[in-house]
N, C-alpha and C positions, 0 to 999 in steps of 0.2 A: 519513527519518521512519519509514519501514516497519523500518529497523535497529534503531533504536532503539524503535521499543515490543514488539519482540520483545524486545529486552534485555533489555526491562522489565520486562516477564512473566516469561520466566526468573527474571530476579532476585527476583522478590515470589514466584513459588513456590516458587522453593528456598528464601526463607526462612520461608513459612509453612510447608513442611514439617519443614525444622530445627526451629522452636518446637515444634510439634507431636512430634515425637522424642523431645525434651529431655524434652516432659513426660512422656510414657509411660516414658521410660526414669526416670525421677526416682519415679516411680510406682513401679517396679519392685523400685528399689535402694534406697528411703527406706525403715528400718525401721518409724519413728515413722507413715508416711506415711495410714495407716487410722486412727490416734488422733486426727488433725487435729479430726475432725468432719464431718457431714454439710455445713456450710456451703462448705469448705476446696472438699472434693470439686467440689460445685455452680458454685465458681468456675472450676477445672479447666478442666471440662465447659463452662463457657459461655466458657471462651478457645478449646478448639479446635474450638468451634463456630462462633466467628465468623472463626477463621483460617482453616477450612477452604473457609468461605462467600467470604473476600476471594480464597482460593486459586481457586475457580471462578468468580466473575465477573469476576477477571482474565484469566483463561485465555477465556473467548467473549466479554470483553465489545468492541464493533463499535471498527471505527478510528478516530481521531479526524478531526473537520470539520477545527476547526484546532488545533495546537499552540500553546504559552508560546512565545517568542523568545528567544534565551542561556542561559547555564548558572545562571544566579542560580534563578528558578523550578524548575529542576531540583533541585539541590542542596537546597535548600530544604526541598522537599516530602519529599527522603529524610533529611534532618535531623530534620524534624518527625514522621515515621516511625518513626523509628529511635534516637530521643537517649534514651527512657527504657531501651533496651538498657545504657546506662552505669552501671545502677545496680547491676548485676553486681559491677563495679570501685569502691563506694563503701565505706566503713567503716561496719563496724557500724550499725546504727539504734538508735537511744532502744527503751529497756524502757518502754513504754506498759500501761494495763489492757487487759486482756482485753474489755470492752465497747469500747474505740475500736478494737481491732484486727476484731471483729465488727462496728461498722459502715465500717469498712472493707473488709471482706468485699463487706459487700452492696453496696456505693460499688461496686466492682469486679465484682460479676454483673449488676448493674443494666447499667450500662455496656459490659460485654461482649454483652448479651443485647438492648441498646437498637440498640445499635450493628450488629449484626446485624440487625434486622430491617431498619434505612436500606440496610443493603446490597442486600437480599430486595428492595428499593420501586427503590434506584438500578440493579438488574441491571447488564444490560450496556454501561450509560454509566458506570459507576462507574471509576476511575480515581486513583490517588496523585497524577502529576506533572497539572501544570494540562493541560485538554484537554477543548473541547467535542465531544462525543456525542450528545447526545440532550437535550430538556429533559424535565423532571420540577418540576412546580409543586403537586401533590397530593397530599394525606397531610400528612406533617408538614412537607412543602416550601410549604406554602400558608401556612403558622405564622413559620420562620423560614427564609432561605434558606440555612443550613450546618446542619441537625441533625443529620448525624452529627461534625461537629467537636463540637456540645455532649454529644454522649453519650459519644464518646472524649476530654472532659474528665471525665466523669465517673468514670470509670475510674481517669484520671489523681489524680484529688483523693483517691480510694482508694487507689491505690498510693502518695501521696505517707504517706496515716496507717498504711498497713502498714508501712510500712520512712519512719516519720519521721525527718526529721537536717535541721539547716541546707541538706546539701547535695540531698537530694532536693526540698528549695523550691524551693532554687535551678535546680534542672531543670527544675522544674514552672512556674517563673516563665518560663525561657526557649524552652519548651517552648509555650508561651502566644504568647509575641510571634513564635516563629516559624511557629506555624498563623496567627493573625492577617496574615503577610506570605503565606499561601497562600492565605489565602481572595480580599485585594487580587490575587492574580498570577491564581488562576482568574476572578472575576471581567472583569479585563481582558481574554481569553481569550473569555469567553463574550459579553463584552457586544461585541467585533469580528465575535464569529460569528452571532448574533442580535440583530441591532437592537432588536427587538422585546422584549427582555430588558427593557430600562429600565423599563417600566410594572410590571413587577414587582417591580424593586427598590424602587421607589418608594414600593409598598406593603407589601410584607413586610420586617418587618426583617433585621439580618443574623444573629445570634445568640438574644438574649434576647426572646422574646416581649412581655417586659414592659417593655423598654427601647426607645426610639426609635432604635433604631441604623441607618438609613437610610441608602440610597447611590443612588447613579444608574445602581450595577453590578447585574448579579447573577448567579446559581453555582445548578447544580444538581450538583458533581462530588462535592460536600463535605459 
């Protein structure tokens, strides 16, 4: 177990600091890259704000109580991670107006910028693969019990209208069902490690505040 969340770590820093490169050096070499606009910039700024953020509460966040069981939960959660990297390798997007690629901007800073702060609230229980740490039931954990999965959907619904095509739906679609199979894996995770869990799923939903989405589980990692 100790093997492996060093990997783990490893792994997630080196790849927030790749992203983090990529932009700076794209910054660098993009001629165009100061006519974007002030918005363009802003969103930059609030990716490697919050890469930088997942880079340090990776790096101290405390050991896990207990880990997921098998590679499914594994896999999973670095799928869920990592699948919208594929859009690198996609064909061209739709020529969209310029207002929907703006509110896909802000789709995209909101989201980077939301999603950071759940990191600033999760510290060092925060975590990719399922694994309880620590609970955290306050803030916007009192609301729903995954808010940063719905902020890193928000993002996602942005990046799906910046670079729109069939085939970024189809990401975003399967991008969906596969956080949804991570929130059920941590849940089970947390609800073995904290009995005590259940009276809060009970109460708080899982996702939408304004949906009943109720479980007998519940997730503070997500």
């Amino acid at each position: 177990m100790i093997i492996a969340d060093i990997i783990g770590r490893i792994g997630i820093c080196s790849y927030s600091i790749l992203v983090v490169w990529t932009n700076i050096a794209l910054a660098m070499t993009t001629r165009d890259y100061p006519s974007r606009g002030v918005v363009f910039l802003i969103a930059e700024i609030a990716a490697i704000l919050f890469i930088g953020m997942m880079c340090v509460v990776t790096l101290t966040r405390m050991p896990p109580v207990r880990s997921a069981r098998g590679v499914e939960p594994y896999l999973t959660a670095m799928a869920g991670t990592f699948l919208f990297l594929l859009i690198a390798f996609l064909p061209p997007p739709m020529v969209l107006p310029d207002t929907v690629r703006l509110a896909a901007m802000v789709l995209m800073i909101l989201g980077f910028l939301s999603s950071a702060y759940m990191l600033a609230i999760l510290g060092r229980s925060f975590s990719i693969a399922p694994g309880a740490r620590a609970l955290v039931t306050t803030g916007p954990y009192s609301i729903v019990r995954h808010p940063l999965y719905l902020t890193e959907e928000i993002f996602v619904v942005g990046m799906i209208l910046f670079n729109f095509s069939s085939w970024t739906v189809f990401l975003g679609i399967m991008h969906w069902c596969l956080q949804l199979r991570r929130m059920s894996n941590e849940e089970t995770v947390l609800r073995a490690a904290f009995p005590d869990y259940r009276s809060y799923a009970e109460r708080v939903p899982m996702v939408l505040p304004f949906l009943p989405m109720r479980s007998k589980r519940a997730t503070t990692t997500g």
